[in-house]
N, CA, C, O and CB atoms as a CASP TS submission, in Angstrom:
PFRMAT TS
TARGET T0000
AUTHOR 0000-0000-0000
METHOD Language model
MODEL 1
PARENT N/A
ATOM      1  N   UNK     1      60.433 -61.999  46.253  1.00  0.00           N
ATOM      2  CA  UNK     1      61.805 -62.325  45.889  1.00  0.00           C
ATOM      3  C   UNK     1      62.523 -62.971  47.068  1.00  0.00           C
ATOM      4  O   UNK     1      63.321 -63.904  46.974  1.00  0.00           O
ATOM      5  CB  UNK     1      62.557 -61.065  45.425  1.00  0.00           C
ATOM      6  N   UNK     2      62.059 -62.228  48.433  1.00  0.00           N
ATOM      7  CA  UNK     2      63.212 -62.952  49.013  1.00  0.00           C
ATOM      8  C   UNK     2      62.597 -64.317  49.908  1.00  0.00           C
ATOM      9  O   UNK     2      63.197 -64.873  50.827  1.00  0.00           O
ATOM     10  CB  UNK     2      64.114 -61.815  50.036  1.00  0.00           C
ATOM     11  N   UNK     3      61.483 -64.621  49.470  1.00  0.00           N
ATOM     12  CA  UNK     3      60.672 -65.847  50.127  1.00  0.00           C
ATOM     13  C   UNK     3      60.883 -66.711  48.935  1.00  0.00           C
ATOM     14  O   UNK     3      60.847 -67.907  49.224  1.00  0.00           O
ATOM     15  CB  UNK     3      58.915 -65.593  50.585  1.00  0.00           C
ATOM     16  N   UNK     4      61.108 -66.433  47.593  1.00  0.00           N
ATOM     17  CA  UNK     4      61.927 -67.334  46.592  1.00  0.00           C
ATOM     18  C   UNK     4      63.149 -67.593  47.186  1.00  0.00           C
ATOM     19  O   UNK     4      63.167 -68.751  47.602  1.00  0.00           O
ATOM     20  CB  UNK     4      62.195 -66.709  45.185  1.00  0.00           C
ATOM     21  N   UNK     5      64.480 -66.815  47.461  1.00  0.00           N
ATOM     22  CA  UNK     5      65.589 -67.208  47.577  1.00  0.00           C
ATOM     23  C   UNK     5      65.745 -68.118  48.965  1.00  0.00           C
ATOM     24  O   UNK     5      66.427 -69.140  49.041  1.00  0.00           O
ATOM     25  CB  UNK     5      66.391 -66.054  47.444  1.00  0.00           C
ATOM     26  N   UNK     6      64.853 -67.441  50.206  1.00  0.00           N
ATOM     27  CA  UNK     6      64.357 -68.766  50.973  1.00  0.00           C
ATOM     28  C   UNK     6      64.189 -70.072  50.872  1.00  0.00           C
ATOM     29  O   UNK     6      64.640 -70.928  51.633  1.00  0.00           O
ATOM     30  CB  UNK     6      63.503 -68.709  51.215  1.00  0.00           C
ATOM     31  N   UNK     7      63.529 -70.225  49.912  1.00  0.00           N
ATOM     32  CA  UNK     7      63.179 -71.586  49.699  1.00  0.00           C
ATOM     33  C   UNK     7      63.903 -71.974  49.022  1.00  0.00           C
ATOM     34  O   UNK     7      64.299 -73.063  49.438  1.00  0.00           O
ATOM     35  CB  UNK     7      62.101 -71.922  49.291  1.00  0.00           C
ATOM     36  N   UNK     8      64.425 -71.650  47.992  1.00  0.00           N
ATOM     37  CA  UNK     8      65.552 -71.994  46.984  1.00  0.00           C
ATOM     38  C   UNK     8      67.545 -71.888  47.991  1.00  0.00           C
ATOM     39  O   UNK     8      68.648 -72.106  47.491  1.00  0.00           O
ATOM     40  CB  UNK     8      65.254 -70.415  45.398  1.00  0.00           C
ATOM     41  N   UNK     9      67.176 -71.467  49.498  1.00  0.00           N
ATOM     42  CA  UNK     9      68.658 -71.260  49.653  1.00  0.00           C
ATOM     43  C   UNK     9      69.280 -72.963  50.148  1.00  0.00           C
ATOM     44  O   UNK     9      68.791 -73.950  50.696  1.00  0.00           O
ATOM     45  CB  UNK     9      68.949 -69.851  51.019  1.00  0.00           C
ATOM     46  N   UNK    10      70.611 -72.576  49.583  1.00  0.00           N
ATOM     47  CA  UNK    10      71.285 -73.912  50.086  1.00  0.00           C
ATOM     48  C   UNK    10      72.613 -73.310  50.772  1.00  0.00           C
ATOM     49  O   UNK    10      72.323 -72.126  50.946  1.00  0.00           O
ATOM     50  CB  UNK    10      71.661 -75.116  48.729  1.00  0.00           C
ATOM     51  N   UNK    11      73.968 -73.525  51.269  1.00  0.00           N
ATOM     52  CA  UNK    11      74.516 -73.240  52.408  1.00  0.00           C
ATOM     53  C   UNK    11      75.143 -72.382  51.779  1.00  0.00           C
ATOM     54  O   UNK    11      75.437 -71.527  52.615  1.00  0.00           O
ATOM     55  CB  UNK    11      75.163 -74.159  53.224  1.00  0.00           C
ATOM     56  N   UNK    12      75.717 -71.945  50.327  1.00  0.00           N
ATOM     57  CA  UNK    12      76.499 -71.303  49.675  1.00  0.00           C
ATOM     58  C   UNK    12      75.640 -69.725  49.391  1.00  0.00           C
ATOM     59  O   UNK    12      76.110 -68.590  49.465  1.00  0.00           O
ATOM     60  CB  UNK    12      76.914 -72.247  48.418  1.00  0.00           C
ATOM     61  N   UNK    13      74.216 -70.167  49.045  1.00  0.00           N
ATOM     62  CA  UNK    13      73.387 -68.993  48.964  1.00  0.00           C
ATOM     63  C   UNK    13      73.059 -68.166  50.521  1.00  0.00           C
ATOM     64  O   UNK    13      73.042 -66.996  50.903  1.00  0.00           O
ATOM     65  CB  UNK    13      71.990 -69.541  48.252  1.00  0.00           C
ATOM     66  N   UNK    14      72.815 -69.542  51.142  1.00  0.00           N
ATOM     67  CA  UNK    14      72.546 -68.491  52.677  1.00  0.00           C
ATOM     68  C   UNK    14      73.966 -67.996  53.210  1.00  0.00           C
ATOM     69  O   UNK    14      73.841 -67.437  54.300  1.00  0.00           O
ATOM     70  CB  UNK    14      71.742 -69.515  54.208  1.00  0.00           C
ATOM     71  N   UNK    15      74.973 -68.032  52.856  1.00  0.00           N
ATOM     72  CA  UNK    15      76.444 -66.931  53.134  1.00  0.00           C
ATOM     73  C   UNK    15      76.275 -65.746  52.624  1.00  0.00           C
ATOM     74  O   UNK    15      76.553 -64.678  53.169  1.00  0.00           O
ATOM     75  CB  UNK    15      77.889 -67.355  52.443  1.00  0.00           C
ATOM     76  N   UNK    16      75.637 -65.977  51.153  1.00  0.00           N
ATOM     77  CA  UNK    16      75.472 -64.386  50.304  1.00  0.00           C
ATOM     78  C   UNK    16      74.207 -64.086  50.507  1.00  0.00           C
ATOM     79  O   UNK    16      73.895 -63.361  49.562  1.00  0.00           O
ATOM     80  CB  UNK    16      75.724 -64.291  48.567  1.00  0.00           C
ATOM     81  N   UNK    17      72.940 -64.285  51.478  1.00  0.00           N
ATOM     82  CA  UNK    17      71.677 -63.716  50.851  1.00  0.00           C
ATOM     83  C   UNK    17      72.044 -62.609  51.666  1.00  0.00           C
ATOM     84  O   UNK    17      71.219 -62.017  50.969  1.00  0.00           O
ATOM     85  CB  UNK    17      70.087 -64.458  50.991  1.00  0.00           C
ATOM     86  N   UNK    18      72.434 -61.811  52.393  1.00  0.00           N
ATOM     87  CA  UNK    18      72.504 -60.579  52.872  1.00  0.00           C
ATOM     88  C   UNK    18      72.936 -59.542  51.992  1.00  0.00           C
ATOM     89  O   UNK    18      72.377 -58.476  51.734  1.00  0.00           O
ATOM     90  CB  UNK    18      73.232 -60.597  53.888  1.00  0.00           C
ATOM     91  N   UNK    19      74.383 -60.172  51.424  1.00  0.00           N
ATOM     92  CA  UNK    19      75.018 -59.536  50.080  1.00  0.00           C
ATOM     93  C   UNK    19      73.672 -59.083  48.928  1.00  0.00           C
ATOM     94  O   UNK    19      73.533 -58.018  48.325  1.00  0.00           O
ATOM     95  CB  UNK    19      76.178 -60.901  49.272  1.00  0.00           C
ATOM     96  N   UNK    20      73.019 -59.998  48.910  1.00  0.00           N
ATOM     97  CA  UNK    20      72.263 -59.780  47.744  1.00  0.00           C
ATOM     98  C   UNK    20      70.893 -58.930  48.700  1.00  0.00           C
ATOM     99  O   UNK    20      70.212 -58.034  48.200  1.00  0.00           O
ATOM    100  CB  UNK    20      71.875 -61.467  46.766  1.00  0.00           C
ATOM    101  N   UNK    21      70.816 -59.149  49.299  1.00  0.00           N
ATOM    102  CA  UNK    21      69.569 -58.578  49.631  1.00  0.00           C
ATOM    103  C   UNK    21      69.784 -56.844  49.726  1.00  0.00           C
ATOM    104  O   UNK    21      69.050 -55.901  49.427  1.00  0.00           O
ATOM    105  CB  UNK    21      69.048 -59.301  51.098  1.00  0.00           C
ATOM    106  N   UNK    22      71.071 -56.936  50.257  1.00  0.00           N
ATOM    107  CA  UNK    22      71.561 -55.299  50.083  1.00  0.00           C
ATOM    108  C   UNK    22      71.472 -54.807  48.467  1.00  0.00           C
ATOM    109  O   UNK    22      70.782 -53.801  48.302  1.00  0.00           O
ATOM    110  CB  UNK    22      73.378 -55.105  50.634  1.00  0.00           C
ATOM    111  N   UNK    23      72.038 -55.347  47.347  1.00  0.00           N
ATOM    112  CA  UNK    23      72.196 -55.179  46.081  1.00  0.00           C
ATOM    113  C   UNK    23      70.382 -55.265  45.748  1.00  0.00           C
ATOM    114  O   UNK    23      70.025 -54.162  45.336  1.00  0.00           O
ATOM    115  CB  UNK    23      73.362 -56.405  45.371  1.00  0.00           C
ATOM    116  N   UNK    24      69.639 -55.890  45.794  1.00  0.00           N
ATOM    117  CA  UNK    24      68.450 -55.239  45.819  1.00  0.00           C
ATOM    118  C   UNK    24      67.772 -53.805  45.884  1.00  0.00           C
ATOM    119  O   UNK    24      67.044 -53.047  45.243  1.00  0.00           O
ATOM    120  CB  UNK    24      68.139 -55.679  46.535  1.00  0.00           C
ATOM    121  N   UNK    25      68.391 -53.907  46.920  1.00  0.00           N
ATOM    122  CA  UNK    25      68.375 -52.134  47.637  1.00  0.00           C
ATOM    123  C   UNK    25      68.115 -51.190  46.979  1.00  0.00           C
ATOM    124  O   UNK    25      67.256 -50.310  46.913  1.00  0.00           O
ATOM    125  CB  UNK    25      69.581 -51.523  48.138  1.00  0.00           C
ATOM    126  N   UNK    26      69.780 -51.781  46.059  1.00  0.00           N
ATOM    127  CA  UNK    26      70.021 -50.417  45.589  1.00  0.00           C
ATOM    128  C   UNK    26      69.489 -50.133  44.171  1.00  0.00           C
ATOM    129  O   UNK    26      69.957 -49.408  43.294  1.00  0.00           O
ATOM    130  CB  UNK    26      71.494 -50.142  45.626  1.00  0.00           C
ATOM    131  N   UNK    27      68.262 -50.987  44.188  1.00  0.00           N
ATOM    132  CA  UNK    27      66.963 -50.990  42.710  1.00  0.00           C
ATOM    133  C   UNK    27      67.003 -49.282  42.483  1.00  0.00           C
ATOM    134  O   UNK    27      67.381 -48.700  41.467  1.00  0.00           O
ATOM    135  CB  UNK    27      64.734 -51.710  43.286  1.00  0.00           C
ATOM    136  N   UNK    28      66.677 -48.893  43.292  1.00  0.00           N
ATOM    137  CA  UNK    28      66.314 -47.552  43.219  1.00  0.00           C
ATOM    138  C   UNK    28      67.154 -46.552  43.125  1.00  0.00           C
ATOM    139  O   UNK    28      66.681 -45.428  42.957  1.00  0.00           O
ATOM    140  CB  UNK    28      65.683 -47.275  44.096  1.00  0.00           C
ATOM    141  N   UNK    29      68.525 -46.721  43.208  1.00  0.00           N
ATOM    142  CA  UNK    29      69.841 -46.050  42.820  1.00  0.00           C
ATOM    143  C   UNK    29      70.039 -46.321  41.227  1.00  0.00           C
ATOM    144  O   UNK    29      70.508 -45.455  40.488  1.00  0.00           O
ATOM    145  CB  UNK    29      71.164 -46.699  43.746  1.00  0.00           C
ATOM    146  N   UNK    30      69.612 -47.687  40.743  1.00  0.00           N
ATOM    147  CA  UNK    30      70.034 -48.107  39.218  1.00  0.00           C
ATOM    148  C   UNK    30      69.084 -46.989  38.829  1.00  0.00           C
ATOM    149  O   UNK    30      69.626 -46.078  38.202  1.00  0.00           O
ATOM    150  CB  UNK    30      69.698 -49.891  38.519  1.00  0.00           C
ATOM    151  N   UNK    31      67.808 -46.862  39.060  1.00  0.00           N
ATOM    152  CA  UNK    31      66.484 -46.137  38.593  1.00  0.00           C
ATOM    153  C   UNK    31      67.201 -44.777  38.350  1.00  0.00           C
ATOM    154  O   UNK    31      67.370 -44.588  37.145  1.00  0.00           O
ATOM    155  CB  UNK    31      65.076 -46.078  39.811  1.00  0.00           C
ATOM    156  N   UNK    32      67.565 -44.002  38.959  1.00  0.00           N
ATOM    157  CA  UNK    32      67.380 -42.613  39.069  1.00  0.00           C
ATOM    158  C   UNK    32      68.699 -42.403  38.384  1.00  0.00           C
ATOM    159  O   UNK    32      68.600 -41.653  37.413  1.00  0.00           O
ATOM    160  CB  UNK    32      67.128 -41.947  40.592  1.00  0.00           C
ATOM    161  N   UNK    33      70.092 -42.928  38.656  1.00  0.00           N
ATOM    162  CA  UNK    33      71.113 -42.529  38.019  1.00  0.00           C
ATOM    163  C   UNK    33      71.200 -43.523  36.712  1.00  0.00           C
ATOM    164  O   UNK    33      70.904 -42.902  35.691  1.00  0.00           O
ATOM    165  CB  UNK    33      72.321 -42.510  38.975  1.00  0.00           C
ATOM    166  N   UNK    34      71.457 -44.611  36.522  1.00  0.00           N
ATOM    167  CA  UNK    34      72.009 -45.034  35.145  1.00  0.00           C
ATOM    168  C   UNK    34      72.993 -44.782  34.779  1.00  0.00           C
ATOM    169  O   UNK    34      73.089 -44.334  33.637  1.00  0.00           O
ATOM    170  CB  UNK    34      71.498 -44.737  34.237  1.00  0.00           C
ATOM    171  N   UNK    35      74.308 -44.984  35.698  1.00  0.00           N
ATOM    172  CA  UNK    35      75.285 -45.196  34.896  1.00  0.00           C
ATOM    173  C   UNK    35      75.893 -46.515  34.465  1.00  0.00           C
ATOM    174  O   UNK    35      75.190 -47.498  34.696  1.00  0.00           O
ATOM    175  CB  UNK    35      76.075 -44.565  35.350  1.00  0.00           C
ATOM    176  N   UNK    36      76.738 -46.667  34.045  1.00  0.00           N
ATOM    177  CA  UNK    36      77.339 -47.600  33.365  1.00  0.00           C
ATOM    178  C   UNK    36      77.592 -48.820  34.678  1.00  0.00           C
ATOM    179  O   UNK    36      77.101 -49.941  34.543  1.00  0.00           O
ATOM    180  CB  UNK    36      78.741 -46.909  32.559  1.00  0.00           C
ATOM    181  N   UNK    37      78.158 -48.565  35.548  1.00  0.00           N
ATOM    182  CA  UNK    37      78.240 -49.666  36.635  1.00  0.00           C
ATOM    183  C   UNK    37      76.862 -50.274  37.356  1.00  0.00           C
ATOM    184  O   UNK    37      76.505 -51.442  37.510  1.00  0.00           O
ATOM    185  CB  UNK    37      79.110 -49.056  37.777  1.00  0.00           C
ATOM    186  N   UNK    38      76.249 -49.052  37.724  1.00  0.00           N
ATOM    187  CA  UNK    38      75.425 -49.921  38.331  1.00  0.00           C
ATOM    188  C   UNK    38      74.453 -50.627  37.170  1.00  0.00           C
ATOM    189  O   UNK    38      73.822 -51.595  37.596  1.00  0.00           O
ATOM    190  CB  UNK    38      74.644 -49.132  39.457  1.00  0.00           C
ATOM    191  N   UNK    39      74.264 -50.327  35.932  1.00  0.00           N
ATOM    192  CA  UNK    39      73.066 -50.980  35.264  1.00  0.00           C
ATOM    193  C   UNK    39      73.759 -52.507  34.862  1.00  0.00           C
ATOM    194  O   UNK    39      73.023 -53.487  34.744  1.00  0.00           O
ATOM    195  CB  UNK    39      72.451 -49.975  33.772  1.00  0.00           C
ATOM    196  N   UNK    40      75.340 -52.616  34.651  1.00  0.00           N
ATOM    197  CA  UNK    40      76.198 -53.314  34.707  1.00  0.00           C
ATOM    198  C   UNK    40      75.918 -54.722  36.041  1.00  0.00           C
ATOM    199  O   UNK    40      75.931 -55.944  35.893  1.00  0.00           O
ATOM    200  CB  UNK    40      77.333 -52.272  34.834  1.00  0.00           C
ATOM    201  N   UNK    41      75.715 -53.981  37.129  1.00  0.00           N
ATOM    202  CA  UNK    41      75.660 -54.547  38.247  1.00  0.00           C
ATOM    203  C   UNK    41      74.102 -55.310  38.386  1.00  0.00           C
ATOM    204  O   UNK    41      73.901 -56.444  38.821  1.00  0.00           O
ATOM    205  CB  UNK    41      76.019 -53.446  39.296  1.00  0.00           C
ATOM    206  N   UNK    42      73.126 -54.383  37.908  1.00  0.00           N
ATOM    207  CA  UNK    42      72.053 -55.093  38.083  1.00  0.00           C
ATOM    208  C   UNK    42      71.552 -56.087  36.939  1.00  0.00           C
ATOM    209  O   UNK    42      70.431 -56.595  36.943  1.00  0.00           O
ATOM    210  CB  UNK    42      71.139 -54.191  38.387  1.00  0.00           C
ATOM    211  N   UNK    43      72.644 -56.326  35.834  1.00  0.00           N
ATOM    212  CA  UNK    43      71.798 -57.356  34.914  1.00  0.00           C
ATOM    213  C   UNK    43      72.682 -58.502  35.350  1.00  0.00           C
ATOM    214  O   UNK    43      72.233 -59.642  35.231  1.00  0.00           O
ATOM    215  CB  UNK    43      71.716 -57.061  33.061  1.00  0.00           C
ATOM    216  N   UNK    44      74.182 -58.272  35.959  1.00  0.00           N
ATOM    217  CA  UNK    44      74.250 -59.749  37.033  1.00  0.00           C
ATOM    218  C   UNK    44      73.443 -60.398  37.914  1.00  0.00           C
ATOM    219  O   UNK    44      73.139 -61.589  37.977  1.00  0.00           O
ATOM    220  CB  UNK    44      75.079 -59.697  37.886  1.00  0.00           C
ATOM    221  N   UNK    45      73.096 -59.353  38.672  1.00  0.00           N
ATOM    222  CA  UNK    45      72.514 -59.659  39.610  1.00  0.00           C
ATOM    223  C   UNK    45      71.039 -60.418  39.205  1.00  0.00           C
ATOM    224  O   UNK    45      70.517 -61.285  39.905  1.00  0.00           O
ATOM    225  CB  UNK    45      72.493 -58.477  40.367  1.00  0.00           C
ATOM    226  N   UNK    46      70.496 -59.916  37.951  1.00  0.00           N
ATOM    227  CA  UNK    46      69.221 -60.101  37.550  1.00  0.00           C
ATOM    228  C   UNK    46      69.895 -61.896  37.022  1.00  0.00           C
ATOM    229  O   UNK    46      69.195 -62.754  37.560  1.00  0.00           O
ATOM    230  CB  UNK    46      68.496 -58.686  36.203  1.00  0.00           C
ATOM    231  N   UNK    47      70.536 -62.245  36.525  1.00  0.00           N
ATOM    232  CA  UNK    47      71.286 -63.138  35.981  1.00  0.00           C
ATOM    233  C   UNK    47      71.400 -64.508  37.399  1.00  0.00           C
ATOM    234  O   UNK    47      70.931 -65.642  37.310  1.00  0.00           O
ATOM    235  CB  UNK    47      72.822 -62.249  35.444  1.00  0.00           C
ATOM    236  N   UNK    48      71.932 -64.099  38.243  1.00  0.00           N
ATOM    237  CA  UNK    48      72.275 -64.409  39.111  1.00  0.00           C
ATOM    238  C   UNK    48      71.153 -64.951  39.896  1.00  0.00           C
ATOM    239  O   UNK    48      71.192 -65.927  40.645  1.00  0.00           O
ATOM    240  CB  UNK    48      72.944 -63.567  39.491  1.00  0.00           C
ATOM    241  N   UNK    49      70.139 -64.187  39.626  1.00  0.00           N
ATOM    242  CA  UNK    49      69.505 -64.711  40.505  1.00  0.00           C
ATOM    243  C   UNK    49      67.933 -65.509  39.783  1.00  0.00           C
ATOM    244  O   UNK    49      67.068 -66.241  40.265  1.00  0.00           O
ATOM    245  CB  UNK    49      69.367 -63.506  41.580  1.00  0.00           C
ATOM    246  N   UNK    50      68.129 -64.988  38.616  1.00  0.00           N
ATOM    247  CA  UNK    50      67.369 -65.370  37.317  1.00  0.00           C
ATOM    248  C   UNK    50      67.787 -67.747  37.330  1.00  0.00           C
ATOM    249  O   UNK    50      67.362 -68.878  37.569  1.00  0.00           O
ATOM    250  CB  UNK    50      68.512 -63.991  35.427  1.00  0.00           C
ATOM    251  N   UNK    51      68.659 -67.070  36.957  1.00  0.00           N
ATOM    252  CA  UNK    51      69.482 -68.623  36.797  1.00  0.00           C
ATOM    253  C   UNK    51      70.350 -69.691  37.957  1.00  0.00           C
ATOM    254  O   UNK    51      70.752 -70.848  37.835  1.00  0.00           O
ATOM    255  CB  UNK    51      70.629 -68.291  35.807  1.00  0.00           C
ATOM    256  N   UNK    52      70.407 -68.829  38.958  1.00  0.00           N
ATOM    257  CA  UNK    52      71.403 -69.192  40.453  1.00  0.00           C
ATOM    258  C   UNK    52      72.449 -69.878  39.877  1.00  0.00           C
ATOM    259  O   UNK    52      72.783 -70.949  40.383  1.00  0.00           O
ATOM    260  CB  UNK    52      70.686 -70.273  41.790  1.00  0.00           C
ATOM    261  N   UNK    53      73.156 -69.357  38.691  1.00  0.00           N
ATOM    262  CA  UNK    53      74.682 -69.197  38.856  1.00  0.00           C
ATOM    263  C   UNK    53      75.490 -68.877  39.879  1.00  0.00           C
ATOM    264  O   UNK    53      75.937 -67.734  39.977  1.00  0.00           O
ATOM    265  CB  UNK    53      75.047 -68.446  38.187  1.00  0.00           C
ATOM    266  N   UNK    54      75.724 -69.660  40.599  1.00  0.00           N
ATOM    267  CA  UNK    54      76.254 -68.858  42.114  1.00  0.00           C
ATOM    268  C   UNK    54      78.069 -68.320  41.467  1.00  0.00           C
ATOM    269  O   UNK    54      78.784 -67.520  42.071  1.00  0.00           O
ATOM    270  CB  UNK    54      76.349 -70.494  44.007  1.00  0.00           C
ATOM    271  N   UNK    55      78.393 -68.923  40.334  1.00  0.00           N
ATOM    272  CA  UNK    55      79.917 -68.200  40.172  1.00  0.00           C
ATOM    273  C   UNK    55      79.837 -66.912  39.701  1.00  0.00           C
ATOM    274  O   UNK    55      80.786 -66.190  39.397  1.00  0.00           O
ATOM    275  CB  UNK    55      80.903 -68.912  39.157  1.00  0.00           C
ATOM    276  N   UNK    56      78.409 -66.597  39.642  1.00  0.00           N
ATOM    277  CA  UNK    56      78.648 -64.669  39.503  1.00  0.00           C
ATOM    278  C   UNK    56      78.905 -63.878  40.438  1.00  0.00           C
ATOM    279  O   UNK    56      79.442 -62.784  40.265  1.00  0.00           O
ATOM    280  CB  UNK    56      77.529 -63.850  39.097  1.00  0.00           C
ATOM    281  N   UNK    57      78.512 -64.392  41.664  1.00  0.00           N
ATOM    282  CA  UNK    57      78.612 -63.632  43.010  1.00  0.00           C
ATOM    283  C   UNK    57      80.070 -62.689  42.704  1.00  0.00           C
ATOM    284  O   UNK    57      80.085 -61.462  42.604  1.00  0.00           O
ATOM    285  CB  UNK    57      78.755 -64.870  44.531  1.00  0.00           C
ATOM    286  N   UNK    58      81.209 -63.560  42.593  1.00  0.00           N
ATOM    287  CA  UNK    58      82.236 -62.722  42.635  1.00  0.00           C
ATOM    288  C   UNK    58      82.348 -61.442  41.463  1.00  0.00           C
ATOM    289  O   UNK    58      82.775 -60.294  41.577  1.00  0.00           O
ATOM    290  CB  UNK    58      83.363 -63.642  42.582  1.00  0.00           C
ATOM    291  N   UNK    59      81.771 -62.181  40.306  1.00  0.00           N
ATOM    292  CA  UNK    59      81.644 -60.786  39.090  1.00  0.00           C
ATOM    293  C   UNK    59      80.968 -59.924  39.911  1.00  0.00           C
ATOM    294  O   UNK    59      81.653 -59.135  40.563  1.00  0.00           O
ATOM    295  CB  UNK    59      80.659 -61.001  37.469  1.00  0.00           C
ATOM    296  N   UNK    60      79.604 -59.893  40.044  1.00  0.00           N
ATOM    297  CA  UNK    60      79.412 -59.061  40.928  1.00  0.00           C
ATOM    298  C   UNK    60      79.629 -58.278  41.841  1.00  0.00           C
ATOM    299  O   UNK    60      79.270 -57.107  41.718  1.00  0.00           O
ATOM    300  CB  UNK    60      79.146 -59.224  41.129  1.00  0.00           C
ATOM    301  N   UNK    61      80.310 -58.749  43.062  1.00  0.00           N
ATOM    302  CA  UNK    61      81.260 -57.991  44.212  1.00  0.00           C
ATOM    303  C   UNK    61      82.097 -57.071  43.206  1.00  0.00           C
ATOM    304  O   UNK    61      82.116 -55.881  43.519  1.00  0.00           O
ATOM    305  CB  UNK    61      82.410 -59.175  45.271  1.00  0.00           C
ATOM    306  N   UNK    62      82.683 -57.375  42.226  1.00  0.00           N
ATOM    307  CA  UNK    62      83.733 -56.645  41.939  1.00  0.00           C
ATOM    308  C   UNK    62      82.212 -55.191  41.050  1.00  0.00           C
ATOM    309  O   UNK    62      82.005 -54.023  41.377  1.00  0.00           O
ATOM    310  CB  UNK    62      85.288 -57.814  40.720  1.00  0.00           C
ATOM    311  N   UNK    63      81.632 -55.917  40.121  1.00  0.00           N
ATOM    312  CA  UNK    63      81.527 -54.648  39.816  1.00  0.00           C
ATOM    313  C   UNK    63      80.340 -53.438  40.479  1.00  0.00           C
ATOM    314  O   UNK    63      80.065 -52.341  39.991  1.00  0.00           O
ATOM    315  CB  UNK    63      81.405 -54.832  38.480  1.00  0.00           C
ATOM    316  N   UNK    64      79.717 -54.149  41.883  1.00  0.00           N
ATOM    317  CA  UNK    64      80.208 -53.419  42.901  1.00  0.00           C
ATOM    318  C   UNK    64      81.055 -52.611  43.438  1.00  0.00           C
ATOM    319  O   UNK    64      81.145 -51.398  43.246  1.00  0.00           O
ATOM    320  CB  UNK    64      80.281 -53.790  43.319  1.00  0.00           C
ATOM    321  N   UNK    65      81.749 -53.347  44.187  1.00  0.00           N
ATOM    322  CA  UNK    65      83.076 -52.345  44.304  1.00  0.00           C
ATOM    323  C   UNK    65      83.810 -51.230  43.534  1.00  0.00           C
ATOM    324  O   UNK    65      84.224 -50.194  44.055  1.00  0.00           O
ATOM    325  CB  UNK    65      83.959 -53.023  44.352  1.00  0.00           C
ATOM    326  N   UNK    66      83.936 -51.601  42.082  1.00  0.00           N
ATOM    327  CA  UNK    66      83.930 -50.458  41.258  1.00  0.00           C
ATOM    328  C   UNK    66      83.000 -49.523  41.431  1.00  0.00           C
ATOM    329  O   UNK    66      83.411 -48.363  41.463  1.00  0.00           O
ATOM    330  CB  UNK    66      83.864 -50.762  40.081  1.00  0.00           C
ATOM    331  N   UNK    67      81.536 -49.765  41.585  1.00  0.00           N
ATOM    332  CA  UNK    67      80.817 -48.897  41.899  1.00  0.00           C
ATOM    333  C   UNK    67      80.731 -48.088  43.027  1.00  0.00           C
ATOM    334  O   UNK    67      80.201 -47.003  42.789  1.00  0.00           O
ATOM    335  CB  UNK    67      80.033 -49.298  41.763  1.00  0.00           C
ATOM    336  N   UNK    68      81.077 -48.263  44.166  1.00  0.00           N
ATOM    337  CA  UNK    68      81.684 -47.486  45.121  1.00  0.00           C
ATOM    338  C   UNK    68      82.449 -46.934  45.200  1.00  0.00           C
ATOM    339  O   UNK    68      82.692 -46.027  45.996  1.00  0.00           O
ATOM    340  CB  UNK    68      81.887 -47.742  45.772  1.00  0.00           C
ATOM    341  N   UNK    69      83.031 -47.352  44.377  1.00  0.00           N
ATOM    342  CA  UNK    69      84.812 -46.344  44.232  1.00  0.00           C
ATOM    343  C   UNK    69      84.655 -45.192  43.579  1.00  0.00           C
ATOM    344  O   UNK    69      85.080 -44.154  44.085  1.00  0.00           O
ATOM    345  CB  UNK    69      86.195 -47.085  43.214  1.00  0.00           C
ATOM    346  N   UNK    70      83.869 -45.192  42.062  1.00  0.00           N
ATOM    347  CA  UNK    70      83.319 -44.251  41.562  1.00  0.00           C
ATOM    348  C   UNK    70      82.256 -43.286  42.961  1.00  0.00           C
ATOM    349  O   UNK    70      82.104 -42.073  43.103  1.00  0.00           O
ATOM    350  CB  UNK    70      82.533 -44.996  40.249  1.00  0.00           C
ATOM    351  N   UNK    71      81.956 -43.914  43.404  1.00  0.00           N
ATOM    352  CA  UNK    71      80.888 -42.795  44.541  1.00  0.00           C
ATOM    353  C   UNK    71      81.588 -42.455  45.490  1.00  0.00           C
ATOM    354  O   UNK    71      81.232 -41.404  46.022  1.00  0.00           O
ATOM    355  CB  UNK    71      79.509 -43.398  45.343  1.00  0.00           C
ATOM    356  N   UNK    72      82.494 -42.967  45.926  1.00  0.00           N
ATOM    357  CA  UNK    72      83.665 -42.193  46.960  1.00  0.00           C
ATOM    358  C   UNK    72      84.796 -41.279  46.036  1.00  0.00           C
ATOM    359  O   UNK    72      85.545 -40.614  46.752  1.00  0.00           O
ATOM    360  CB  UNK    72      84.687 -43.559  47.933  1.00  0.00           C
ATOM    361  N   UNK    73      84.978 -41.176  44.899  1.00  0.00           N
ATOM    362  CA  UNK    73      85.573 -40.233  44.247  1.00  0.00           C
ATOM    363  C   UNK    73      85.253 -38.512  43.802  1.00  0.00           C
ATOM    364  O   UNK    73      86.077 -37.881  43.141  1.00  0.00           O
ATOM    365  CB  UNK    73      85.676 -40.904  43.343  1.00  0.00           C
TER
END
């Protein structure tokens, strides 16, 4: 995956591949819990990176962020 987004990055993707490479990560957080945000979060992301829509990035961040908020609560 991330020797695809390598080769595929252009200057807008290499700002976010860290962003995304973290959201990767958290594969294994969607796995075990399943709630509503993160499975939310990972079919953008799957989207996102499926299609390189780069105007999801921001859907994303946000429903991220929702998702943290819920885990700091």
């Amino acid at each position: 995956m991330l020797k695809i987004l390598g080769d595929e990055c252009d200057a807008c993707w290499h700002c976010s591949l860290k962003f995304v490479i973290f959201v990767m990560q958290l594969d294994y957080l969607f796995v075990l819990t399943r709630n509503f945000w993160e499975m939310q979060a990972l079919v953008v992301l799957r989207a996102m990176l499926e299609y390189k829509l780069q105007y999801l990035l921001p859907l994303l961040s946000y429903l991220l962020f929702s998702f943290e908020s819920d885990l700091l609560k």
